[in-house]
C-alpha angles and dihedrals in degrees: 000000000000107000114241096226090049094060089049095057094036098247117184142179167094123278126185116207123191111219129187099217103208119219089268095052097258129136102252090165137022136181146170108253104170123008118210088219101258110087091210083060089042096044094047090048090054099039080052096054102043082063098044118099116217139204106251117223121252146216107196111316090335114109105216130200123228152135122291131177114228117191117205126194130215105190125155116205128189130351 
């Protein structure tokens, strides 16, 4: 979710979050790797992925657990 404020003040920006993707697919871990620069951006990145399931990696019919980067991108676009 787009922060209100955020979209008040025109904050924009990328933010790249480190998550440790446990064997289910669940978000064991999860850090801020690269802030855009805003905290409200930074804060509702992290509060989304903490939520997402993920498809763990595999090695053969093991389902692993590892980091993964996940960019996330706060764009406004229009009026």
């Amino acid at each position: 979710v787009y922060p209100a404020r955020s979209r008040q003040y025109n904050e924009q920006g990328r933010v790249v979050v480190l998550v440790w993707v446990n064997a289910e697919g669940g978000a064991d871990k999860v850090t801020l790797e690269r802030s855009s620069g805003y905290a409200r951006l930074d804060e509702a990145a992290l509060a989304a992925v903490r939520q997402w399931r993920f498809i763990p990696a595999r090695q053969g019919e093991v389902s692993l657990a590892g980091w993964l980067h996940v960019p996330v991108l706060f764009r406004l676009e229009g009026p």
